[in-house]
N, CA, C and O atoms as a GROMACS GRO file, in nm:
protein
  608
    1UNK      N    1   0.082  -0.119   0.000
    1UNK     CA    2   0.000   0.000   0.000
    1UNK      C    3   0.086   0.126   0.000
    1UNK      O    4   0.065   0.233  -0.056
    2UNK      N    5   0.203   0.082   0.085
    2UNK     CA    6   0.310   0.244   0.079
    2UNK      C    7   0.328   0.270  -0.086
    2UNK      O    8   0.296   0.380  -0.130
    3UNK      N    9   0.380   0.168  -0.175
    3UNK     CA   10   0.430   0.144  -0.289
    3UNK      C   11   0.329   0.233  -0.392
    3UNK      O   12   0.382   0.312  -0.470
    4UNK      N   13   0.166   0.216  -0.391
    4UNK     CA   14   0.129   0.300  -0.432
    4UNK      C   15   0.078   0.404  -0.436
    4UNK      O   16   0.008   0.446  -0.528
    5UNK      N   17   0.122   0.491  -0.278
    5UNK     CA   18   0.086   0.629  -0.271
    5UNK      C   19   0.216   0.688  -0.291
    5UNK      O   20   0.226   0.807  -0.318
    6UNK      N   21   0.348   0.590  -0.276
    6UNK     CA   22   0.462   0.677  -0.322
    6UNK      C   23   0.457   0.793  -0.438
    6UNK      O   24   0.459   0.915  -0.421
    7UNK      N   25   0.452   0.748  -0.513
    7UNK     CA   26   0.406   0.845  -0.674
    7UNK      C   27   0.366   0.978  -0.640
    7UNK      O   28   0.414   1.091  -0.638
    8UNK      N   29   0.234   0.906  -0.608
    8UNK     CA   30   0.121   1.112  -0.586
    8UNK      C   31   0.219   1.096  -0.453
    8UNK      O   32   0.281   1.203  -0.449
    9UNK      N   33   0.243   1.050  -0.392
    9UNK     CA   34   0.266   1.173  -0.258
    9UNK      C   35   0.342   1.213  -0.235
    9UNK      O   36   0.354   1.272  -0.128
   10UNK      N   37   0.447   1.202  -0.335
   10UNK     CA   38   0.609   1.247  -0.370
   10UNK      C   39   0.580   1.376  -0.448
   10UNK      O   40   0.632   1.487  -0.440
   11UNK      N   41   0.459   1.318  -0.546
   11UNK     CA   42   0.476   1.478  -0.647
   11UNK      C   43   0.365   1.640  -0.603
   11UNK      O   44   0.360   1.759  -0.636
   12UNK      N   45   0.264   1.511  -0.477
   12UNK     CA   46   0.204   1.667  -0.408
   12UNK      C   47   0.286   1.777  -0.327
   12UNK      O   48   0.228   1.879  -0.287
   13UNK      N   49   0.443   1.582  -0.247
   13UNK     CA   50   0.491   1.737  -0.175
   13UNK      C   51   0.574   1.813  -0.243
   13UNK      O   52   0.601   1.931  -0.218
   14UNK      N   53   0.625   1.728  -0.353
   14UNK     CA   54   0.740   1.877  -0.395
   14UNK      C   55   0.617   1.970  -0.493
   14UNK      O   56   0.628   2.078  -0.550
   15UNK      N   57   0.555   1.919  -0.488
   15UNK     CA   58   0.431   2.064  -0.550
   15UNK      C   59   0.370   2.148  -0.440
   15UNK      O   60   0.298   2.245  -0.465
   16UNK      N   61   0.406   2.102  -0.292
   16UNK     CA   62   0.371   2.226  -0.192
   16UNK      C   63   0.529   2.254  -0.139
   16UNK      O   64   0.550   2.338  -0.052
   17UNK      N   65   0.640   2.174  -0.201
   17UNK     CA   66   0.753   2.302  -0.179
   17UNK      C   67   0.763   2.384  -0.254
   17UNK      O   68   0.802   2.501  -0.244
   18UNK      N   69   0.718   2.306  -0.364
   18UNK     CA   70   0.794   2.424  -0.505
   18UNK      C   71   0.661   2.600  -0.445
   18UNK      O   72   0.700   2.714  -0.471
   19UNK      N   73   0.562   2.582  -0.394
   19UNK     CA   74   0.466   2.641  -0.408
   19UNK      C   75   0.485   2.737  -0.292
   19UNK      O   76   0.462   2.858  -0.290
   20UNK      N   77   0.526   2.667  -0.209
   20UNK     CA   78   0.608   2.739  -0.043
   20UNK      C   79   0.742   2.795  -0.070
   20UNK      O   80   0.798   2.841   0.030
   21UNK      N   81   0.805   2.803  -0.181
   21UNK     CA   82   0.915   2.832  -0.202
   21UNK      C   83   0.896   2.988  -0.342
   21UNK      O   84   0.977   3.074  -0.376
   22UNK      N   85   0.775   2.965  -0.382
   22UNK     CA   86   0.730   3.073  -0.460
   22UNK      C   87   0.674   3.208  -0.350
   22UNK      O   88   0.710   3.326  -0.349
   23UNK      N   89   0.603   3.159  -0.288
   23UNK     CA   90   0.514   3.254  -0.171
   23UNK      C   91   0.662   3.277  -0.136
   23UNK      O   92   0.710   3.377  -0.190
   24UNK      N   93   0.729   3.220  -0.074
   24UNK     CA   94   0.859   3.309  -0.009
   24UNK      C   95   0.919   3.363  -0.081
   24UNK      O   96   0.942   3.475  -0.035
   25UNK      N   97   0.976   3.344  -0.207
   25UNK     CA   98   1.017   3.448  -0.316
   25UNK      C   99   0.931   3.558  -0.331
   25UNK      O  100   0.993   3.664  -0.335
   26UNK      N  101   0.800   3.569  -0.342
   26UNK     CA  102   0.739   3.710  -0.338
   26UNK      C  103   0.733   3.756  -0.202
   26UNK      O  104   0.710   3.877  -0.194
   27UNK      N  105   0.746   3.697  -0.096
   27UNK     CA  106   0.766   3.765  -0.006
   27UNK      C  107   0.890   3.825   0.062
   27UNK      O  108   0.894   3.860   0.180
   28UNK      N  109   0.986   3.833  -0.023
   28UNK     CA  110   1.108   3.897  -0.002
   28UNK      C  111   1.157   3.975  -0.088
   28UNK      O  112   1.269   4.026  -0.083
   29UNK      N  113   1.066   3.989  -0.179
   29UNK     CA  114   1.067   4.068  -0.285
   29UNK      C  115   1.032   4.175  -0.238
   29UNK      O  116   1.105   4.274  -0.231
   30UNK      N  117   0.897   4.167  -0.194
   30UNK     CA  118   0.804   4.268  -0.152
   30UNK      C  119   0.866   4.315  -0.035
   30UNK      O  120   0.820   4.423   0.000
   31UNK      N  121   0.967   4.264   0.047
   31UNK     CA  122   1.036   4.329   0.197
   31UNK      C  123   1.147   4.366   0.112
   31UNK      O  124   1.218   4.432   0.188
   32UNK      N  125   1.193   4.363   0.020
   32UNK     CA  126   1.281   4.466   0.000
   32UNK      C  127   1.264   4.584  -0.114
   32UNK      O  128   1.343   4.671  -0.151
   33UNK      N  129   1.138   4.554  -0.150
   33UNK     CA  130   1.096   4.655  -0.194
   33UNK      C  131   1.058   4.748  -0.125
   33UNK      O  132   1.072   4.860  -0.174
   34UNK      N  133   1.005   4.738  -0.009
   34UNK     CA  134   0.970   4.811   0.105
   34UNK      C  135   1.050   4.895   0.199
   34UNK      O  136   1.011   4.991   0.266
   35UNK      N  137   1.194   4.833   0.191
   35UNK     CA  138   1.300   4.899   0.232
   35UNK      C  139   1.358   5.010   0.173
   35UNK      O  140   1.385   5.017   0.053
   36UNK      N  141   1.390   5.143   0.300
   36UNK     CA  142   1.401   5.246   0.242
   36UNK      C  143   1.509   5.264   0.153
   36UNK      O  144   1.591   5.251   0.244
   37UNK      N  145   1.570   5.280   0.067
   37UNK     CA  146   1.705   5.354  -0.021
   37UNK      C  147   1.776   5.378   0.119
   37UNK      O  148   1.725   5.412   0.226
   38UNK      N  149   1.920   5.349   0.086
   38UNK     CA  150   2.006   5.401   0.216
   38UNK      C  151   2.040   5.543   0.185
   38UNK      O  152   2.049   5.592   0.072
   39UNK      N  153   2.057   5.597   0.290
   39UNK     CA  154   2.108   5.757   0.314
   39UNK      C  155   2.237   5.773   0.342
   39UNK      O  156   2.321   5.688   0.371
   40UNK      N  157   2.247   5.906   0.330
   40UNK     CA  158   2.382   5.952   0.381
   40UNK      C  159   2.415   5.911   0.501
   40UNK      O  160   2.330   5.884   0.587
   41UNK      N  161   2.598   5.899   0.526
   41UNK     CA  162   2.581   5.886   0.660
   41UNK      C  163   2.545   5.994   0.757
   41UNK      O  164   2.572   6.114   0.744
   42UNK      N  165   2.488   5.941   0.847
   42UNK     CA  166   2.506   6.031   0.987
   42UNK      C  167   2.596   6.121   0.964
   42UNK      O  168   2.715   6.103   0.937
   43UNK      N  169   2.522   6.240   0.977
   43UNK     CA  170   2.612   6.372   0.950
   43UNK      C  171   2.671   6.371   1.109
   43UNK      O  172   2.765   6.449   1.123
   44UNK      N  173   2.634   6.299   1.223
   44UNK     CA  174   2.701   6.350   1.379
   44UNK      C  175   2.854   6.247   1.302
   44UNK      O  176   2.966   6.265   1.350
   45UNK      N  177   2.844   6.197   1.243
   45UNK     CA  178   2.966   6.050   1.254
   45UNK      C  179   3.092   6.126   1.129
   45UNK      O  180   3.089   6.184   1.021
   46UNK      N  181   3.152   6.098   1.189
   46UNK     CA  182   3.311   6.164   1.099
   46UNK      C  183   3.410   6.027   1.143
   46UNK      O  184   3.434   5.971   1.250
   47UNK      N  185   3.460   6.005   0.980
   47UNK     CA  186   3.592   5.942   1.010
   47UNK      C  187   3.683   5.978   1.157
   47UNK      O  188   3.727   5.894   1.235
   48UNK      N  189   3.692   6.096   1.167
   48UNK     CA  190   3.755   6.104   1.268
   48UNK      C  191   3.736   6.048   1.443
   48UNK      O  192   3.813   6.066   1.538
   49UNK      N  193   3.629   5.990   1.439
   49UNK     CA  194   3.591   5.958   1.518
   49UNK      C  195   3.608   5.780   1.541
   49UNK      O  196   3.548   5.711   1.624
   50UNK      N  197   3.680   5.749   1.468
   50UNK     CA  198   3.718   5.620   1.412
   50UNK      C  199   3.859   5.588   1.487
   50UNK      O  200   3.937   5.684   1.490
   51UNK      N  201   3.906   5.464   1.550
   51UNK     CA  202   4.055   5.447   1.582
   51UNK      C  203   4.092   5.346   1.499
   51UNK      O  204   4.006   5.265   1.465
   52UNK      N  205   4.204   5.336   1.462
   52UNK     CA  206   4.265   5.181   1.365
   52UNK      C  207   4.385   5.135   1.436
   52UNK      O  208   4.496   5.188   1.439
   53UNK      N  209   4.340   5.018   1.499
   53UNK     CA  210   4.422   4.945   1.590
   53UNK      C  211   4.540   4.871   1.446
   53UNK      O  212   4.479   4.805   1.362
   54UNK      N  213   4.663   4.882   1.428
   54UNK     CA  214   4.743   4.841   1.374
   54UNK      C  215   4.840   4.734   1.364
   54UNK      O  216   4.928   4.760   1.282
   55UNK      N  217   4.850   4.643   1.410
   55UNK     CA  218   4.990   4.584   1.492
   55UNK      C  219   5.066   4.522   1.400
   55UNK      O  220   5.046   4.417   1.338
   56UNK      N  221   5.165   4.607   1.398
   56UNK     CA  222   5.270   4.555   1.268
   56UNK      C  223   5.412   4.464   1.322
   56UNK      O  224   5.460   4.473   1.435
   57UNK      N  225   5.452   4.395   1.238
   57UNK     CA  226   5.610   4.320   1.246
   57UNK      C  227   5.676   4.355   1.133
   57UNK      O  228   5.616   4.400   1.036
   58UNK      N  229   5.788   4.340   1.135
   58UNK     CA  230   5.831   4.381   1.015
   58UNK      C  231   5.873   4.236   0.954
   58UNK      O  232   5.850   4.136   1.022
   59UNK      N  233   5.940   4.221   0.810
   59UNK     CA  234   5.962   4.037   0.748
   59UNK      C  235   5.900   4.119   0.620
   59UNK      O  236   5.949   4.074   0.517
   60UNK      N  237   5.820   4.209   0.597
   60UNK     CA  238   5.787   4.242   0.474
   60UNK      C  239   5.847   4.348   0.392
   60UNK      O  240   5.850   4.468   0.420
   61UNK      N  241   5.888   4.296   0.297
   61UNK     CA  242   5.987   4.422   0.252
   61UNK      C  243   5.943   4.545   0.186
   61UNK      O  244   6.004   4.647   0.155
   62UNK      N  245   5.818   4.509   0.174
   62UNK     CA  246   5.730   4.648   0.151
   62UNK      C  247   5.647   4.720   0.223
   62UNK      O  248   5.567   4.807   0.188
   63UNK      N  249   5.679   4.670   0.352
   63UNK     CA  250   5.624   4.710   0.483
   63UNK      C  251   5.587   4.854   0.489
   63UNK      O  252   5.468   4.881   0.505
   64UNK      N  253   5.657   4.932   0.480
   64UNK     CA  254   5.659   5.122   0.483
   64UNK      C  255   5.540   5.104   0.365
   64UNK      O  256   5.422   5.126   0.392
   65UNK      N  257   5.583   5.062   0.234
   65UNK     CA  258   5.460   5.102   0.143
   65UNK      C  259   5.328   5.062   0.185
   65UNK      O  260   5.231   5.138   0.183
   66UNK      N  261   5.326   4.933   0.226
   66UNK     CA  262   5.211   4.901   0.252
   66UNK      C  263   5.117   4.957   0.326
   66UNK      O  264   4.997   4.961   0.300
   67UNK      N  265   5.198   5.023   0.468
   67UNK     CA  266   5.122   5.083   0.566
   67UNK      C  267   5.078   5.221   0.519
   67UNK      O  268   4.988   5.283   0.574
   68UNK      N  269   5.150   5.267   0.410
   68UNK     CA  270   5.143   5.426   0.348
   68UNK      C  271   4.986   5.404   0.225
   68UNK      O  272   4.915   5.495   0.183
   69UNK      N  273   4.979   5.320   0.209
   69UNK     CA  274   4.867   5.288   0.118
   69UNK      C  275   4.761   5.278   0.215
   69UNK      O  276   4.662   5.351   0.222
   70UNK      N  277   4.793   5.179   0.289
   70UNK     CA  278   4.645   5.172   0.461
   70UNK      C  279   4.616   5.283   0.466
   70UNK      O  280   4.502   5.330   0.462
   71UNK      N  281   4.717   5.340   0.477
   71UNK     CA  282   4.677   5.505   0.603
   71UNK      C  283   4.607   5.578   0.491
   71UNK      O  284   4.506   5.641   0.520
   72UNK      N  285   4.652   5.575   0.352
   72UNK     CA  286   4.561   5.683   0.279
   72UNK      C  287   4.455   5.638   0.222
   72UNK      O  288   4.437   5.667   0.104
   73UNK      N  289   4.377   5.572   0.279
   73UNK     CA  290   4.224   5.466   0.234
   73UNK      C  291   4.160   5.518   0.329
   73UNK      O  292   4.052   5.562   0.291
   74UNK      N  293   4.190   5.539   0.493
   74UNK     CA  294   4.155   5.593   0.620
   74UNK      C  295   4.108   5.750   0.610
   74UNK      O  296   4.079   5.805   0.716
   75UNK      N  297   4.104   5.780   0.560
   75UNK     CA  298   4.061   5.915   0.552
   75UNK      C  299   4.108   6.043   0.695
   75UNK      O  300   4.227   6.066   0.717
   76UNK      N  301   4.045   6.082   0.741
   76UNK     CA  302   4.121   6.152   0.880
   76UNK      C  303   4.089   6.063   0.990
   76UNK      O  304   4.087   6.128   1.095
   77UNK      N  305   4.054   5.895   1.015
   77UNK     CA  306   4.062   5.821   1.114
   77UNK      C  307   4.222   5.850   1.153
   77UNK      O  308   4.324   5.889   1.096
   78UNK      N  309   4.166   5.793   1.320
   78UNK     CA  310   4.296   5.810   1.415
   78UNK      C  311   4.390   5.652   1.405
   78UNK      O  312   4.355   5.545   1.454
   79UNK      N  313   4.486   5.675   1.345
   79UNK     CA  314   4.558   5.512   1.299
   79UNK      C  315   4.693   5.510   1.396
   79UNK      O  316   4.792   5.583   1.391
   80UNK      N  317   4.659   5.390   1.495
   80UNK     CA  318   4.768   5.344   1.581
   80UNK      C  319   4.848   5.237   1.505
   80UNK      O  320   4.790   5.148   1.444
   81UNK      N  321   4.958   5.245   1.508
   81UNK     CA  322   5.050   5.142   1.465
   81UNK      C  323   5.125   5.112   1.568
   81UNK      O  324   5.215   5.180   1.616
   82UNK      N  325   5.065   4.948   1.622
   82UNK     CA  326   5.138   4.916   1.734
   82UNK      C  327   5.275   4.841   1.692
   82UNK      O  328   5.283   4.807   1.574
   83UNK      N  329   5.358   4.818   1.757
   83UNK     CA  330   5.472   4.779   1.765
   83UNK      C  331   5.605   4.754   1.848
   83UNK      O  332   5.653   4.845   1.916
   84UNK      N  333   5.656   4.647   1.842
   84UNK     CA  334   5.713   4.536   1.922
   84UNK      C  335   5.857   4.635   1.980
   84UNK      O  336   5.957   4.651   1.910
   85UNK      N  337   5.844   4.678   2.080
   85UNK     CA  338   6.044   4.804   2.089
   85UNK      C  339   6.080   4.676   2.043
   85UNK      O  340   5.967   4.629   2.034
   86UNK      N  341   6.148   4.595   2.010
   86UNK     CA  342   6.266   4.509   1.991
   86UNK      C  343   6.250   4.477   1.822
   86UNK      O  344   6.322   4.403   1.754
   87UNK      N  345   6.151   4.546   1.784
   87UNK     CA  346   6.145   4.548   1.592
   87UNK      C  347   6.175   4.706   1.538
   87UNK      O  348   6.104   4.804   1.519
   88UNK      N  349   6.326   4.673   1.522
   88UNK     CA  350   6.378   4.837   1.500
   88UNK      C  351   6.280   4.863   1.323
   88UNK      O  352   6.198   4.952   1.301
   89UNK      N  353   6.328   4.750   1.220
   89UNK     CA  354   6.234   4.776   1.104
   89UNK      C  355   6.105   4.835   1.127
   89UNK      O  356   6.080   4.953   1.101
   90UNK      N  357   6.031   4.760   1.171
   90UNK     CA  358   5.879   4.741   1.166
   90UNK      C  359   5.834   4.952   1.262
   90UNK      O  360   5.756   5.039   1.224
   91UNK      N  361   5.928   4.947   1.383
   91UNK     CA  362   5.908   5.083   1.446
   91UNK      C  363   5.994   5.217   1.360
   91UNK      O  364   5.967   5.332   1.395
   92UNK      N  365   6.091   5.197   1.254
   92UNK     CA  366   6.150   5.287   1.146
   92UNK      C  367   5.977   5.297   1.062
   92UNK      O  368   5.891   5.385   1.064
   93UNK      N  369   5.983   5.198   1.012
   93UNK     CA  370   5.838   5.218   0.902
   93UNK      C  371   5.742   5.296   0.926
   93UNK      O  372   5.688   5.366   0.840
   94UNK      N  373   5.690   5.289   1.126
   94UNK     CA  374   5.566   5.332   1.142
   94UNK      C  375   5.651   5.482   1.164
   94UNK      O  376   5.600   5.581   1.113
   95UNK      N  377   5.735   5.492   1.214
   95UNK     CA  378   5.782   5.639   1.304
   95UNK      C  379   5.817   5.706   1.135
   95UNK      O  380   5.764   5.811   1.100
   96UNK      N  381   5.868   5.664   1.085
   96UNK     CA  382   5.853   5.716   0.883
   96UNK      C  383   5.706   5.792   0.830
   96UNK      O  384   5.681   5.906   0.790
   97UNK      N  385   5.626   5.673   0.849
   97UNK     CA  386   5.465   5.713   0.855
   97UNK      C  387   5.397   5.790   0.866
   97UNK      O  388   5.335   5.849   0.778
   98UNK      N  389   5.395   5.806   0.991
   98UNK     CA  390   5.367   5.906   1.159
   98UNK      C  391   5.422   6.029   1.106
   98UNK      O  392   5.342   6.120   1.081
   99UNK      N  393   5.596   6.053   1.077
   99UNK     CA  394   5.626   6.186   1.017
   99UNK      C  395   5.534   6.220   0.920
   99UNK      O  396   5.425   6.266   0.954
  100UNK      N  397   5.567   6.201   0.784
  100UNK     CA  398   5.518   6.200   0.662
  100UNK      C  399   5.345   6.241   0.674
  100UNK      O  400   5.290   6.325   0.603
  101UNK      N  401   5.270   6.153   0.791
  101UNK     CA  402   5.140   6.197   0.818
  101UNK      C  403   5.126   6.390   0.854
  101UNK      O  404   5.059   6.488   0.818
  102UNK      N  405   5.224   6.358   0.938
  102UNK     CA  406   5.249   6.491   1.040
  102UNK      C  407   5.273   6.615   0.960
  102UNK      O  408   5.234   6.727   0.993
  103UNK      N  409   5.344   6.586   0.848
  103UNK     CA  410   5.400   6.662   0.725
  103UNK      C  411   5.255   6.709   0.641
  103UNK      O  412   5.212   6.824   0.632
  104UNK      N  413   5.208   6.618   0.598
  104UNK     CA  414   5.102   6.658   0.504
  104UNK      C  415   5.029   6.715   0.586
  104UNK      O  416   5.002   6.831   0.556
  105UNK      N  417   4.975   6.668   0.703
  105UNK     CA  418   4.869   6.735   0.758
  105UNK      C  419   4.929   6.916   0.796
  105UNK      O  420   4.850   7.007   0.773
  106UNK      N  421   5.027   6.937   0.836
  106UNK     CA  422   5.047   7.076   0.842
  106UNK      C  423   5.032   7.183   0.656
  106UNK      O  424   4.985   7.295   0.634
  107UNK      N  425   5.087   7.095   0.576
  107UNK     CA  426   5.064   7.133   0.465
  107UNK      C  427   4.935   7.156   0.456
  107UNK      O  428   4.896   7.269   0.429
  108UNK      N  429   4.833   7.032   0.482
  108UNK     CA  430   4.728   7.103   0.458
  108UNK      C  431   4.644   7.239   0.516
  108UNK      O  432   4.564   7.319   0.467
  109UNK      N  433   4.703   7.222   0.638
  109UNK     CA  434   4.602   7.366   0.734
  109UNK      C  435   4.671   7.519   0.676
  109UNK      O  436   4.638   7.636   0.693
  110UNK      N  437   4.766   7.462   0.613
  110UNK     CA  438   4.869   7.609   0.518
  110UNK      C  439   4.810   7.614   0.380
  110UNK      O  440   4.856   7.701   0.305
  111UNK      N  441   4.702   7.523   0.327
  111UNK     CA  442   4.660   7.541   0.223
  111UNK      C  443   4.694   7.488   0.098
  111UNK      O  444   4.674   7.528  -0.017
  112UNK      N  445   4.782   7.336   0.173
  112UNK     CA  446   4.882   7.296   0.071
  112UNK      C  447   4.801   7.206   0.026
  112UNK      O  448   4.688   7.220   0.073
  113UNK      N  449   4.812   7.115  -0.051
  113UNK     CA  450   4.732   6.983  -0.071
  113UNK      C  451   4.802   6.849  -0.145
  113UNK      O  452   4.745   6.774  -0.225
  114UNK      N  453   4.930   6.838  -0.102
  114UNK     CA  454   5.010   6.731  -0.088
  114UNK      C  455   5.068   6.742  -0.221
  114UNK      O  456   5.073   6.847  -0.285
  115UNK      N  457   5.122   6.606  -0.267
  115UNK     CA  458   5.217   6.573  -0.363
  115UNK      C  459   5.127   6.585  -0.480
  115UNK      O  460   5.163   6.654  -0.576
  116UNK      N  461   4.999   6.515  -0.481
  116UNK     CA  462   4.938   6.490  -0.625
  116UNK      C  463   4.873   6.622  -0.688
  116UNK      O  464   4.838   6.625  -0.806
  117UNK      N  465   4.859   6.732  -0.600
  117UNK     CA  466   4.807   6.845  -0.618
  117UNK      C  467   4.636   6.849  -0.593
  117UNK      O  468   4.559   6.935  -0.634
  118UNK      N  469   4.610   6.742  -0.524
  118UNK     CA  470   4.479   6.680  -0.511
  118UNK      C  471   4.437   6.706  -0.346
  118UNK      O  472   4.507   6.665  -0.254
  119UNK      N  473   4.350   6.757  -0.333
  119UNK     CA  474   4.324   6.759  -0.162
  119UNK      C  475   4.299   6.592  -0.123
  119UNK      O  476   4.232   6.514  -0.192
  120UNK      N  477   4.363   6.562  -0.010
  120UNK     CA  478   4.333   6.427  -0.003
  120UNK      C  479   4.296   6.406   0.181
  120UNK      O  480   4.351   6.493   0.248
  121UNK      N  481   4.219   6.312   0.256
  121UNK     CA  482   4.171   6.312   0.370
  121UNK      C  483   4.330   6.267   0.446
  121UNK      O  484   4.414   6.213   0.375
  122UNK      N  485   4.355   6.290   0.569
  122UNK     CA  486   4.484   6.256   0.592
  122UNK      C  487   4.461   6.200   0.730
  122UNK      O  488   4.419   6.269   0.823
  123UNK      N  489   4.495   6.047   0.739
  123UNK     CA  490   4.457   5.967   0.902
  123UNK      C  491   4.589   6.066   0.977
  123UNK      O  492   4.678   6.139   0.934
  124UNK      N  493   4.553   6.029   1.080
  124UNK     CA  494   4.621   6.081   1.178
  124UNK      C  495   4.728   5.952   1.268
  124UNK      O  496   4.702   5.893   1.373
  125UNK      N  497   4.788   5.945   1.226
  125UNK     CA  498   4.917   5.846   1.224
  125UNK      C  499   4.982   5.840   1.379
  125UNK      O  500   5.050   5.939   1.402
  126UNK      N  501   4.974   5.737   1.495
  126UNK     CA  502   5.018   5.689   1.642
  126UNK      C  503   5.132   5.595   1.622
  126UNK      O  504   5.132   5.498   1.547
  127UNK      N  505   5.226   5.635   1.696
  127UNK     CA  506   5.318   5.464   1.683
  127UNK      C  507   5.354   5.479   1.831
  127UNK      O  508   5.393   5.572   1.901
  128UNK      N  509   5.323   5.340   1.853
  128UNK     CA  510   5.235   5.317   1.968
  128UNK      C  511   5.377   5.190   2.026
  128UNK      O  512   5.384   5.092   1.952
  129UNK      N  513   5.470   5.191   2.135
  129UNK     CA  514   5.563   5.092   2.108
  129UNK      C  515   5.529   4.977   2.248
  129UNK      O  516   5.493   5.016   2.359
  130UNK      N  517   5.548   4.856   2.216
  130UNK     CA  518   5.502   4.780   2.362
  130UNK      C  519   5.652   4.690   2.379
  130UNK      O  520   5.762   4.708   2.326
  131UNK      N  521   5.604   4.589   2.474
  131UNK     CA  522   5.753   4.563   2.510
  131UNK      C  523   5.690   4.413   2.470
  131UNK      O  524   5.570   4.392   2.488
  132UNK      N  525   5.791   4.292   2.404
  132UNK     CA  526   5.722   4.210   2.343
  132UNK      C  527   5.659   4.092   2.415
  132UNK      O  528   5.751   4.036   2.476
  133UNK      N  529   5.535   4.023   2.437
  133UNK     CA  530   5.479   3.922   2.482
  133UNK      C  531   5.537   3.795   2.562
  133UNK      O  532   5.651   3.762   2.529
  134UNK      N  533   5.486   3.737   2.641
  134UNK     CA  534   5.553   3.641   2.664
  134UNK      C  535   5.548   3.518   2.570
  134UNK      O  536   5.470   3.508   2.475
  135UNK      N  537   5.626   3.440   2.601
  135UNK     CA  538   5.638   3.307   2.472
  135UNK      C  539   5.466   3.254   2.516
  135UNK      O  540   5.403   3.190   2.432
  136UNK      N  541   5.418   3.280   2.615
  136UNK     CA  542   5.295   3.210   2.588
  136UNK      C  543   5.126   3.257   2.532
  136UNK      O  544   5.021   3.197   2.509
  137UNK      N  545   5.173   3.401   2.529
  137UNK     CA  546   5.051   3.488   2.384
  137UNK      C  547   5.079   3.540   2.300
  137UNK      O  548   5.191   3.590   2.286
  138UNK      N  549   5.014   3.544   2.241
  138UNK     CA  550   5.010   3.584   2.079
  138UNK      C  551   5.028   3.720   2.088
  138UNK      O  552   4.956   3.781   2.167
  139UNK      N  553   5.125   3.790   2.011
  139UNK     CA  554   5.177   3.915   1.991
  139UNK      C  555   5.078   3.985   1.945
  139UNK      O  556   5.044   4.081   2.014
  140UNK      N  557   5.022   3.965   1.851
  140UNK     CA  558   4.942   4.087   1.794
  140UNK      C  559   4.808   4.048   1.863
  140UNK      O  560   4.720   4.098   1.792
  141UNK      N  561   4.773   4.008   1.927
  141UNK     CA  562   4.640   4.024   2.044
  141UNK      C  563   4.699   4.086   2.164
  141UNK      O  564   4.628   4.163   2.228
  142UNK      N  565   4.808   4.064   2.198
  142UNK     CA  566   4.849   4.206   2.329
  142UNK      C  567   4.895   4.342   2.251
  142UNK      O  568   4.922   4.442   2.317
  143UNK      N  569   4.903   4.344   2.112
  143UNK     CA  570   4.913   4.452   2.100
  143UNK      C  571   4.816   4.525   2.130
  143UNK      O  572   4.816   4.620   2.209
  144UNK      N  573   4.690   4.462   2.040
  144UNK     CA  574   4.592   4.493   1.982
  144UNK      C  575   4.508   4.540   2.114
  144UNK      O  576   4.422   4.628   2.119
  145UNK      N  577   4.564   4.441   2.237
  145UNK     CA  578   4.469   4.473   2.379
  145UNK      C  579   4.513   4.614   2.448
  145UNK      O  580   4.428   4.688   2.497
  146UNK      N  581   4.642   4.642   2.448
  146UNK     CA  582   4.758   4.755   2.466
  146UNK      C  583   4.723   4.867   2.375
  146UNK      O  584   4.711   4.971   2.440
  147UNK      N  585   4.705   4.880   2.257
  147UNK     CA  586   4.609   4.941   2.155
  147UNK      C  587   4.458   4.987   2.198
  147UNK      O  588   4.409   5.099   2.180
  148UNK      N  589   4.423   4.924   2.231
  148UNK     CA  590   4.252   4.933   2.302
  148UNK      C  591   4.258   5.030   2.404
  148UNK      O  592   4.171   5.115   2.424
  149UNK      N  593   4.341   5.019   2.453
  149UNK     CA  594   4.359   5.084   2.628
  149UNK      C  595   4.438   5.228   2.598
  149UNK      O  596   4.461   5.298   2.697
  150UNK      N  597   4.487   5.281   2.450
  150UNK     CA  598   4.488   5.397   2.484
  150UNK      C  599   4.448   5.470   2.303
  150UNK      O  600   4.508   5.544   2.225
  151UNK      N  601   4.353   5.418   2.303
  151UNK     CA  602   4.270   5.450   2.189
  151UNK      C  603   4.122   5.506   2.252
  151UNK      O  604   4.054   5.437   2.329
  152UNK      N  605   4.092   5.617   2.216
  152UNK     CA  606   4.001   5.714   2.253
  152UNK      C  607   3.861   5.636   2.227
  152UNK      O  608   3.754   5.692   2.249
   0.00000   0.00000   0.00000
């Protein structure tokens, strides 16, 4: 008797999924049709109000570039670059940075607008130095915790 309701009762239920699976397609249609267009942001909210916890090592030989590309994606966020005192590389790169930040940003309040002749948003560059972990945690989570604690 199972043998011959298998048939129909295989093809009613996938004919009340396929059918439960339509109703939910229009019904998510219709909820996002309903949803407003996004807006501007929050005019109270400014990049600047933003911190960027950093924690660098050095081993990369494009280290300075790399972090110089980060920082100018950041717009005027506040960018900590933590780092190990016993990584003279990795603390040259950020303290390089940090100048160079320090540089443009006075250029700009003089009316300058950097190298490209382009006004550009300028993070505000921290190098932040810790003393290095014990062998039994992970370095860049005590930075990152050391980072936390004097990030606004």
């Amino acid at each position: 008797m199972t043998r011959r309701w298998a048939g129909p009762a295989a093809a009613v239920a996938t004919g009340l999924l396929a059918g439960l699976s339509g109703v939910r397609w229009a019904l998510a249609r219709r909820a996002l049709a309903q949803t407003p267009a996004p807006t501007a942001a929050d005019p109270a909210f400014s990049a600047s109000d933003v911190d960027v916890l950093v924690p660098i090592r050095s081993g990369d030989p494009l280290l300075a570039r790399r972090l110089a590309e980060s920082a100018a994606t950041l717009g005027h966020a506040r960018v900590h670059l933590l780092v190990d005192d016993d990584d003279a590389p990795a603390y040259a790169a950020a303290v390089s940075l940090a100048a160079r930040s320090a540089d443009l940003a006075g250029e700009a309040e003089h009316g300058g607008r950097g190298d490209s002749g382009a006004e550009r948003p300028l993070a505000q560059v921290q190098v932040e130095v810790f003393p290095p972990p014990s062998p039994a945690h992970n370095p860049k989570v005590e930075k990152l915790a050391g980072g936390r604690r004097t990030a606004q």
